[in-house]
Every structure is written in C-alpha cells, then in structure tokens.
Backbone atoms as SQL, in Angstrom:
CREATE TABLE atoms (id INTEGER PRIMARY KEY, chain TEXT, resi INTEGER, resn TEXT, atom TEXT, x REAL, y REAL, z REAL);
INSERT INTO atoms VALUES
  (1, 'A', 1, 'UNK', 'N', 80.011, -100.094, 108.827),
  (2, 'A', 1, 'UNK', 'CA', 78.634, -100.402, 108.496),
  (3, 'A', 1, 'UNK', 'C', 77.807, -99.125, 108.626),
  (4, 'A', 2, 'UNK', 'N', 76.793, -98.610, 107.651),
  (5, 'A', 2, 'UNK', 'CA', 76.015, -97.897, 107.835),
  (6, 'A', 2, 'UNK', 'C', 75.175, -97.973, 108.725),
  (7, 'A', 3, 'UNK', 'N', 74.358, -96.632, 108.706),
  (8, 'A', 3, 'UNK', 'CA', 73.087, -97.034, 109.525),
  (9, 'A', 3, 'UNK', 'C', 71.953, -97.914, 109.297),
  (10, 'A', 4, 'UNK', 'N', 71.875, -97.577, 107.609),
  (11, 'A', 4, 'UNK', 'CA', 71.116, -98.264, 106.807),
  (12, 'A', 4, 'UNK', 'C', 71.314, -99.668, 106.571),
  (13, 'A', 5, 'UNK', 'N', 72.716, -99.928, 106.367),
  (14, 'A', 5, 'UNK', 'CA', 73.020, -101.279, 106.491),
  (15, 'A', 5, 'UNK', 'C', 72.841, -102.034, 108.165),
  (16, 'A', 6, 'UNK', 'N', 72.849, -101.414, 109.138),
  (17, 'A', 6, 'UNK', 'CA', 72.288, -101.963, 110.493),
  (18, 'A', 6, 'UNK', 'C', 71.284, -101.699, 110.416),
  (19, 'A', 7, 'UNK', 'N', 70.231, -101.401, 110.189),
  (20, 'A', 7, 'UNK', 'CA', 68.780, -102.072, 110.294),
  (21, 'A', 7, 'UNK', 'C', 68.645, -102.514, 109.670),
  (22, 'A', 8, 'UNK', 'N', 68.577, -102.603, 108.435),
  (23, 'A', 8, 'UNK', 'CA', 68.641, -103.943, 107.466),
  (24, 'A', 8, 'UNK', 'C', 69.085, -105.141, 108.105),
  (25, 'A', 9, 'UNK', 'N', 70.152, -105.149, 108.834),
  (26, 'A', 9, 'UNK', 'CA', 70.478, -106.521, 109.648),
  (27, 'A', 9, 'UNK', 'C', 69.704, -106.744, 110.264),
  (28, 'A', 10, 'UNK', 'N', 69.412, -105.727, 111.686),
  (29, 'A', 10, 'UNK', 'CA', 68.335, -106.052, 112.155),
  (30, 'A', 10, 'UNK', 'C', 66.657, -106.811, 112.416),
  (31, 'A', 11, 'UNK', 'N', 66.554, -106.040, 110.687),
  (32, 'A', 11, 'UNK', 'CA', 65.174, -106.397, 110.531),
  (33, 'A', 11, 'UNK', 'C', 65.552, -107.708, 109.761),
  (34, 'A', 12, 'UNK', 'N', 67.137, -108.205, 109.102),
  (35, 'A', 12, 'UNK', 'CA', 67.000, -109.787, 108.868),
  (36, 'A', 12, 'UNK', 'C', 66.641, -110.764, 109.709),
  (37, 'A', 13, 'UNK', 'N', 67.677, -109.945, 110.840),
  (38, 'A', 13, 'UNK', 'CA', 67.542, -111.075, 112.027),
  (39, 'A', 13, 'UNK', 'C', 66.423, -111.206, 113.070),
  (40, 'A', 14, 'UNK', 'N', 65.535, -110.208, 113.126),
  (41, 'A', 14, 'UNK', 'CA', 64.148, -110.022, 114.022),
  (42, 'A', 14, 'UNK', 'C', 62.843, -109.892, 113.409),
  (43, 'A', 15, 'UNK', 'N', 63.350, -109.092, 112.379),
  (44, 'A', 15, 'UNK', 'CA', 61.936, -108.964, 111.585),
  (45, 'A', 15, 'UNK', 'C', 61.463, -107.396, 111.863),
  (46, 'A', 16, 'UNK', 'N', 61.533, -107.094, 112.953),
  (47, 'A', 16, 'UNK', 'CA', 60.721, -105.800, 113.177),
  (48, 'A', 16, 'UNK', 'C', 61.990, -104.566, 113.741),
  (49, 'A', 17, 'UNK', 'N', 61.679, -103.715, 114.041),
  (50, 'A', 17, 'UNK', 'CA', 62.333, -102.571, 114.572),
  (51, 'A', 17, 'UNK', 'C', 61.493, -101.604, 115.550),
  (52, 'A', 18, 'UNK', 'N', 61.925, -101.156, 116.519),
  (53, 'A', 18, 'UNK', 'CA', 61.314, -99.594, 117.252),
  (54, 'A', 18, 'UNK', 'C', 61.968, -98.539, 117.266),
  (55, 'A', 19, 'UNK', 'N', 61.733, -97.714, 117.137),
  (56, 'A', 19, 'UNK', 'CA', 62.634, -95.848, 117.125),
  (57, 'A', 19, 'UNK', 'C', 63.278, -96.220, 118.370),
  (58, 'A', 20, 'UNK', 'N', 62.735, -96.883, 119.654),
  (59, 'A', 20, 'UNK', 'CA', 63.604, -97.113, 120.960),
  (60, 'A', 20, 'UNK', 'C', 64.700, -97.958, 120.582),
  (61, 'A', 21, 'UNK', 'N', 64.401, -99.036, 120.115),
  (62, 'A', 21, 'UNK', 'CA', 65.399, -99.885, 119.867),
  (63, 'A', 21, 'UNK', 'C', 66.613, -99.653, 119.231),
  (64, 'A', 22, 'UNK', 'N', 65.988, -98.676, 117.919),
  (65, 'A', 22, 'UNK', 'CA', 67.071, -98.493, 117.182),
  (66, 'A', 22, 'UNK', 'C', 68.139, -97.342, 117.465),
  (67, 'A', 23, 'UNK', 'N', 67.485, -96.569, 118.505),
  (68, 'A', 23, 'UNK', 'CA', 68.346, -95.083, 119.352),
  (69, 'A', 23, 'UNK', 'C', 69.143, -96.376, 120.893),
  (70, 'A', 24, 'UNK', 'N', 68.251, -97.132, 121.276),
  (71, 'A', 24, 'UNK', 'CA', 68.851, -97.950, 122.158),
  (72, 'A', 24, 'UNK', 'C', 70.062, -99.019, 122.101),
  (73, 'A', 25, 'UNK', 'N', 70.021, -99.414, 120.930),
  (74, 'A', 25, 'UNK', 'CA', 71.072, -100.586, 120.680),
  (75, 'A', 25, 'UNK', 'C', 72.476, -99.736, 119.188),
  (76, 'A', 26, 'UNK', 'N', 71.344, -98.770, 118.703),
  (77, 'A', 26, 'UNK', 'CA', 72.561, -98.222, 117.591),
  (78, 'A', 26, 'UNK', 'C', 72.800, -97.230, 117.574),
  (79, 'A', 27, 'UNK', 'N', 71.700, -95.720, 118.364),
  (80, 'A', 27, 'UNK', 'CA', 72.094, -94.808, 118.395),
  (81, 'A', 27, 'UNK', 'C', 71.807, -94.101, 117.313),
  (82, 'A', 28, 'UNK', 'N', 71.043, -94.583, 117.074),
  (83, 'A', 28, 'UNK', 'CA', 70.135, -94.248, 115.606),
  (84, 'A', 28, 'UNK', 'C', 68.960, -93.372, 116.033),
  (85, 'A', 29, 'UNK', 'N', 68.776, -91.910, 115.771),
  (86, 'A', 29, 'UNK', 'CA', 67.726, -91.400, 116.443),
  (87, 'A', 29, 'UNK', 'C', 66.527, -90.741, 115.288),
  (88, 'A', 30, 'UNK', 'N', 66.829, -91.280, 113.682),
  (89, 'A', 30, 'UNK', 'CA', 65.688, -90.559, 112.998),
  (90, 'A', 30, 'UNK', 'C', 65.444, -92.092, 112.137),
  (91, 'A', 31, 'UNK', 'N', 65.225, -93.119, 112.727),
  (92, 'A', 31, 'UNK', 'CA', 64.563, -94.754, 112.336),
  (93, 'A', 31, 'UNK', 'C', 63.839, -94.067, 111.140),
  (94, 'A', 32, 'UNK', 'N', 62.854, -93.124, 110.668),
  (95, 'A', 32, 'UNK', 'CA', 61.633, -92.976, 109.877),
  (96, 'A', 32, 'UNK', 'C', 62.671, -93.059, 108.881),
  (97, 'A', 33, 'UNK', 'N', 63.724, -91.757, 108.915),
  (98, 'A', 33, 'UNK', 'CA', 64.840, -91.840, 107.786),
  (99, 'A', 33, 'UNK', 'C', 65.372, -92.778, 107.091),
  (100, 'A', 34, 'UNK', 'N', 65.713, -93.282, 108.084),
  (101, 'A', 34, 'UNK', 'CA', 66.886, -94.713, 107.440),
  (102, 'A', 34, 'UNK', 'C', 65.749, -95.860, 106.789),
  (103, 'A', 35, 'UNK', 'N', 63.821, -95.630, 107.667),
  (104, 'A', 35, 'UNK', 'CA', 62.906, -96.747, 106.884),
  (105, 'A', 35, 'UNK', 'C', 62.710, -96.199, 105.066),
  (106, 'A', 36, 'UNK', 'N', 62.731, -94.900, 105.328),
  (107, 'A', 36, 'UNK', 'CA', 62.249, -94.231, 103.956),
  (108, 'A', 36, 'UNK', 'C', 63.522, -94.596, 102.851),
  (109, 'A', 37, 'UNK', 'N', 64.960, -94.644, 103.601),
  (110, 'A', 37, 'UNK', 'CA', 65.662, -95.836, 102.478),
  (111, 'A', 37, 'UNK', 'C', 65.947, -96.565, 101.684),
  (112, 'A', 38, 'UNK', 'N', 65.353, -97.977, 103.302),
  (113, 'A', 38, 'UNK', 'CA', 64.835, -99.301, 102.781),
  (114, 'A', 38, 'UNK', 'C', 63.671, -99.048, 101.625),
  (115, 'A', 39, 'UNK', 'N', 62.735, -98.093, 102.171),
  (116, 'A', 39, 'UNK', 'CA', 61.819, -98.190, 101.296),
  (117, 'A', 39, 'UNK', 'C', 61.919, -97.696, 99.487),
  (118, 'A', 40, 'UNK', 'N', 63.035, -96.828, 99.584),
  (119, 'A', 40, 'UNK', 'CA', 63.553, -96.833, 98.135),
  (120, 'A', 40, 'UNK', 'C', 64.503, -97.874, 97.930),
  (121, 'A', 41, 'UNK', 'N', 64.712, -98.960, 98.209),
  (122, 'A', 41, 'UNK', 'CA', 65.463, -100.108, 97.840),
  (123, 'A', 41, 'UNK', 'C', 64.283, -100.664, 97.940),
  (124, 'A', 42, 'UNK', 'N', 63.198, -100.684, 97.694),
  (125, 'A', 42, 'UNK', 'CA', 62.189, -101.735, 97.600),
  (126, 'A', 42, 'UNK', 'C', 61.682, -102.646, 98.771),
  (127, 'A', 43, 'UNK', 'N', 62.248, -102.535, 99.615),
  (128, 'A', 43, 'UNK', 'CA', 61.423, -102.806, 100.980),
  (129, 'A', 43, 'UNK', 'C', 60.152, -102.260, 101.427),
  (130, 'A', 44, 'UNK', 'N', 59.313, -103.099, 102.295),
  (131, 'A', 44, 'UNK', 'CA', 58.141, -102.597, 102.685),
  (132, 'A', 44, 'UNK', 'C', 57.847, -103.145, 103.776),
  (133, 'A', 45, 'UNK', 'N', 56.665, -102.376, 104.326),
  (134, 'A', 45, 'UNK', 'CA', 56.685, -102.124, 106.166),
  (135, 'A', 45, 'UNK', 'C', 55.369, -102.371, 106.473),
  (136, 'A', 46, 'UNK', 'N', 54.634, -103.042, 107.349),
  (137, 'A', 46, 'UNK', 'CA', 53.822, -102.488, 108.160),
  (138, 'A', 46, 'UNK', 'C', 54.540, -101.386, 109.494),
  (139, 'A', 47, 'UNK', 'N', 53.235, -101.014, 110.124),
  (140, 'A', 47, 'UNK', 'CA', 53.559, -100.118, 110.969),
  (141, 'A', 47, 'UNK', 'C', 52.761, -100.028, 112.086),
  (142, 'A', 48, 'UNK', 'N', 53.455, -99.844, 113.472),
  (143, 'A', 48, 'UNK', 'CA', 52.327, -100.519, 114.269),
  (144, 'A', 48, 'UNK', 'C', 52.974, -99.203, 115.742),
  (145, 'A', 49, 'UNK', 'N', 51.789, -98.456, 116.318),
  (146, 'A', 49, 'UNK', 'CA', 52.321, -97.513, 117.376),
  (147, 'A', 49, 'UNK', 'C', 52.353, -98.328, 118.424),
  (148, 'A', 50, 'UNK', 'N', 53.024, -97.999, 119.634),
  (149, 'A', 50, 'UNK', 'CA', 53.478, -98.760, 120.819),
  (150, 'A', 50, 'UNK', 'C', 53.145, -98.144, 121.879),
  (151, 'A', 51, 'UNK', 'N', 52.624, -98.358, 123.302),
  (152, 'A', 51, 'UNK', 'CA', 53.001, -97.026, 124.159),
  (153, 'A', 51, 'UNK', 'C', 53.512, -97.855, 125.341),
  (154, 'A', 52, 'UNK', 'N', 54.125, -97.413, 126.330),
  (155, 'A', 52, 'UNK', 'CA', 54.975, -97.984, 127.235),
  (156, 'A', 52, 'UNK', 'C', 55.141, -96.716, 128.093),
  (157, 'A', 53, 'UNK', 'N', 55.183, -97.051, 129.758),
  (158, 'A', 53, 'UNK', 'CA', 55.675, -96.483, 130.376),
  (159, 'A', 53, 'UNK', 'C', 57.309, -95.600, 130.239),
  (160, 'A', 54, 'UNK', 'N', 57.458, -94.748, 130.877),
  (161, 'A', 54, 'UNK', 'CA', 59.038, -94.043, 130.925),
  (162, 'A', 54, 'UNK', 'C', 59.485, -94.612, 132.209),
  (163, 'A', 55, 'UNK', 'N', 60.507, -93.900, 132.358),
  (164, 'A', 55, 'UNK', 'CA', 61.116, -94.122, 133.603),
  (165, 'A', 55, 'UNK', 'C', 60.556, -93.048, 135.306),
  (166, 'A', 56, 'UNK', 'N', 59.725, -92.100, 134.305),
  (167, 'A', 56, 'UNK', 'CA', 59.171, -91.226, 135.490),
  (168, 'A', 56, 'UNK', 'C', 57.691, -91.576, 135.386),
  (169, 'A', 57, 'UNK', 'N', 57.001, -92.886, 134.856),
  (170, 'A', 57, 'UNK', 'CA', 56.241, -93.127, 134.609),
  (171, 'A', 57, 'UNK', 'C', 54.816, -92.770, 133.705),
  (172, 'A', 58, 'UNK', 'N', 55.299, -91.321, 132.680),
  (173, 'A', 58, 'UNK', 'CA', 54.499, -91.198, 131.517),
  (174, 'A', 58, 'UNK', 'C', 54.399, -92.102, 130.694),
  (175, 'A', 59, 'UNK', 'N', 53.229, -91.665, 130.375),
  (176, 'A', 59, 'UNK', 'CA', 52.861, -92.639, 128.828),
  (177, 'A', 59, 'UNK', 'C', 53.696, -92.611, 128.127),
  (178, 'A', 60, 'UNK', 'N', 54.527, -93.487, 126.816),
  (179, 'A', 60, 'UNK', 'CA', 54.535, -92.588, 125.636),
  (180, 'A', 60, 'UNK', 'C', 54.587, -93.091, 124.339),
  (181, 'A', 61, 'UNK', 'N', 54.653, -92.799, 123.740),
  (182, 'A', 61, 'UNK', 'CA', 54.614, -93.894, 122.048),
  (183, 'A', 61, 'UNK', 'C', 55.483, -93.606, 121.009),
  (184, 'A', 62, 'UNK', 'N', 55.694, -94.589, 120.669),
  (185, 'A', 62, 'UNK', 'CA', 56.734, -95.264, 119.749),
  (186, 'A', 62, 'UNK', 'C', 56.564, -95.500, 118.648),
  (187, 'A', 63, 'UNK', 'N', 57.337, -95.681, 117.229),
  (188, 'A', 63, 'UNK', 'CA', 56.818, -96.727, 116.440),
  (189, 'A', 63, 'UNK', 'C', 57.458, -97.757, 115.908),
  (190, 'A', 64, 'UNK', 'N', 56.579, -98.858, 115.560),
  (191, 'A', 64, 'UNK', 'CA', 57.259, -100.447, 115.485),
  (192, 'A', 64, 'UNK', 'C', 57.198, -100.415, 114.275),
  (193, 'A', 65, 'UNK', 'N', 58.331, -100.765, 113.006),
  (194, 'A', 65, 'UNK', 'CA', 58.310, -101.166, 111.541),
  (195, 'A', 65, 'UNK', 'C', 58.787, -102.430, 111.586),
  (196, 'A', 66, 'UNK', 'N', 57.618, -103.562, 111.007),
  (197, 'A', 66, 'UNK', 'CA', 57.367, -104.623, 110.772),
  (198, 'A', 66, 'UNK', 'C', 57.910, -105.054, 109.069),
  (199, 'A', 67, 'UNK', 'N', 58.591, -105.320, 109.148),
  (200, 'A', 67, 'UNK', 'CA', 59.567, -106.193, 107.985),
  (201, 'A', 67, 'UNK', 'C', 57.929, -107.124, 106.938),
  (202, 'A', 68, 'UNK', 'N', 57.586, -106.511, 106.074),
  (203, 'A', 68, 'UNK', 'CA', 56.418, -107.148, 105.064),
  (204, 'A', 68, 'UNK', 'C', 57.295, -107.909, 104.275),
  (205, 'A', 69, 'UNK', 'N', 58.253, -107.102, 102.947),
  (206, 'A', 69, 'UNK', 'CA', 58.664, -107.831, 102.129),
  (207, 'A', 69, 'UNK', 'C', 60.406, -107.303, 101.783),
  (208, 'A', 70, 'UNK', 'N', 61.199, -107.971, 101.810),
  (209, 'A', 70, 'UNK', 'CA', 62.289, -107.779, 101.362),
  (210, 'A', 70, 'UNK', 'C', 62.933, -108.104, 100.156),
  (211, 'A', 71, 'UNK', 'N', 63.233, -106.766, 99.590),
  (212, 'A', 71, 'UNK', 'CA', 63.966, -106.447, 98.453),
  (213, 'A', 71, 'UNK', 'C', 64.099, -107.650, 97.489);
C-alpha cells in the first residue's frame, strides 16, 4: 500500500487527518505532499491549525486536513 493509498483510507474511515497522526500511526512525515495528491485526484480539504502541548511542555502546531469532498 502506498502512502497515498493510506491516507486515503484513513480519511475514508475518520474523515480527517494530522501531520502527527499521520508521522504517528504511518510514518508519514511530509502529510502536505501526499494532501497535494489527493488533491490532484480531485479531492478537497478544509484545513484547520491545532496546537497542543509536547512532551517538554511547549506549545506547538499542527495541521488538521478535513475530508470536504471525495473524488
């Protein structure tokens, strides 16, 4: 399975995605890449920034791609 083809699953089965999530569960560390993809297969996104503590307790931010319309 690609990378591209795992978020595509992803976003079947959840709807949304985070750059954390997707380096966290797939090891996927350039998410914008693999969205700019989808987005030439005709997919489309909202987009939404996140911020959350670390583990040494900085700020920091993220971003969330929200599943609009599929292909």
């Amino acid at each position: 399975m690609t990378q591209v083809e795992r978020i595509e699953k992803h976003l079947r089965d959840f709807g949304s995605i985070t750059t954390w999530e997707s380096f966290e569960e797939y090891g996927i560390t350039r998410l914008s890449a693999r969205i700019k993809d989808l987005k030439l297969l005709g997919y489309e996104f909202d987009e939404e920034w996140l911020t959350r503590k670390n583990r040494y307790g900085k700020t920091i931010s993220f971003k969330k791609y929200i599943l609009k319309k599929e292909n």
